[in-house]
C-alpha positions as CSV (number, residue, x, y, z in Angstrom):
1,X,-13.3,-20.9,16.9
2,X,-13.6,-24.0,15.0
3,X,-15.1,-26.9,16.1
4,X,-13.0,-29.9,17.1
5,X,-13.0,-33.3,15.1
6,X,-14.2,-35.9,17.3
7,X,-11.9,-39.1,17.6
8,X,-12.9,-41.9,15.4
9,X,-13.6,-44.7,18.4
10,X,-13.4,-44.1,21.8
11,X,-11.7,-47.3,23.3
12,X,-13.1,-46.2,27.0
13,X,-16.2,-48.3,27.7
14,X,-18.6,-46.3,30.0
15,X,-18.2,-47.5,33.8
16,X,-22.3,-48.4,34.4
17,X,-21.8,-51.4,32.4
18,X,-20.2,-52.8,34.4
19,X,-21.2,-56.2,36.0
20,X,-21.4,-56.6,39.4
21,X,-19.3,-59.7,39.8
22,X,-16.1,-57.9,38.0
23,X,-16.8,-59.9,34.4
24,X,-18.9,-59.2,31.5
25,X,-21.1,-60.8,29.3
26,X,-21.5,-61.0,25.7
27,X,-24.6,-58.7,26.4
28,X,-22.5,-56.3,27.7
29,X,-20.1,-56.1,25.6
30,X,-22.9,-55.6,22.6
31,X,-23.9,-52.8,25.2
32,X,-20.5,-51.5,25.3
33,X,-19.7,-51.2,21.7
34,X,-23.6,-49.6,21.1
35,X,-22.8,-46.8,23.5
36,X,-19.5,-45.9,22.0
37,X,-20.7,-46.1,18.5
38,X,-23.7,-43.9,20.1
39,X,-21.1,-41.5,21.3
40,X,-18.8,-41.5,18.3
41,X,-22.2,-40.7,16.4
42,X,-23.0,-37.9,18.5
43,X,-19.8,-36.3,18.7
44,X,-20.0,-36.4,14.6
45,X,-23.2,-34.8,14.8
46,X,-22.0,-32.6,17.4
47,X,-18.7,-31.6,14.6
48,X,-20.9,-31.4,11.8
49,X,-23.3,-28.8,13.7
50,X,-20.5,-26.5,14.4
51,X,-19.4,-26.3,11.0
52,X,-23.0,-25.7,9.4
53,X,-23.0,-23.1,11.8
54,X,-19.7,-21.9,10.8
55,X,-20.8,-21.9,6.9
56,X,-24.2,-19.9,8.0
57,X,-22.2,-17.1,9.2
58,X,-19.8,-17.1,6.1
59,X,-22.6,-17.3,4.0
60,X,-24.6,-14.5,5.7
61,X,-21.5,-12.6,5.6
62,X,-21.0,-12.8,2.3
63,X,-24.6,-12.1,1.8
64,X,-23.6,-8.8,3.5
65,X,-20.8,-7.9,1.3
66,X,-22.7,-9.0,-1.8
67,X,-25.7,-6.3,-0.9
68,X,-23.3,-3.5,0.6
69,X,-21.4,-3.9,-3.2
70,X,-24.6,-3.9,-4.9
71,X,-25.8,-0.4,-2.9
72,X,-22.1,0.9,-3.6
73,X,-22.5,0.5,-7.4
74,X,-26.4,1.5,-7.5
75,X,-24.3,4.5,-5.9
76,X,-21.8,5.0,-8.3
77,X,-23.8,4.4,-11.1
78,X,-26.0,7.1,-9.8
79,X,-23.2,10.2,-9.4
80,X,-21.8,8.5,-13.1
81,X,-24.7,10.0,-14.3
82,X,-24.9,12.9,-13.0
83,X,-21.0,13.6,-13.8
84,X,-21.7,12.1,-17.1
85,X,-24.8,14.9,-17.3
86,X,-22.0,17.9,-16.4
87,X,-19.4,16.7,-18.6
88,X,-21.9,16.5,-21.6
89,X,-22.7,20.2,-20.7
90,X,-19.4,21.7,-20.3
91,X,-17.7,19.9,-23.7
92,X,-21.1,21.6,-24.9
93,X,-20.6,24.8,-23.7
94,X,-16.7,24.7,-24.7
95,X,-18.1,23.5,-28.3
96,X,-20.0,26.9,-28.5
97,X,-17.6,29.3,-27.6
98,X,-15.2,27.5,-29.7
99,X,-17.8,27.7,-32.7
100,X,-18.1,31.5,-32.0
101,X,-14.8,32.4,-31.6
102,X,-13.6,30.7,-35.0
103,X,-16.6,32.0,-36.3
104,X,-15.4,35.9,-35.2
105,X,-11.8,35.2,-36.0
106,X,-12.1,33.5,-39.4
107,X,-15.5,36.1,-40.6
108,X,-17.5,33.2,-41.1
């Protein structure tokens, strides 16, 4: 599942900065806007670690298909040469009695 992209600014303020007396101060609100700028930065960080994570696995799984293709062709390569061995012998072997037939039909 992919991870979710988190919303650009959270308008919420947290409720411990709060002042006791119901207002807020200019410090506060400085507080207010670092903590959801601190959130908004950790939810990016939070988005971006869940898609390296997604990328890791595609990678490694195309790492996978990339080495199971390679051992399939090392493969094929292989039984190519052995066919390519026992098709060289049999056109061989069909040359020869080929060659001594026409050589018995024709009296060469």
């Amino acid at each position: 599942m992919a991870p979710q992209r988190p919303p650009k600014d959270d308008p919420r303020p947290p409720n411990e900065l709060t002042v006791s007396g119901g207002g807020s101060s200019s410090a506060d609100s400085k507080l207010t806007d670092i903590y959801v700028r601190l959130g908004s930065v950790q939810a990016s960080i939070t988005y971006l670690e869940g898609h390296a994570d997604d990328a890791r696995k595609e990678l490694k799984g195309i790492s996978d298909d990339i080495v199971a293709a390679k051992a399939t062709f090392k493969t094929l390569k292989w039984i190519g040469g052995i066919v390519g061995g026992f098709m060289l012998l049999f056109w061989g072997f069909i040359a020869t009695i080929l060659g001594m037939w026409a050589k018995h039909y024709f009296q060469w």
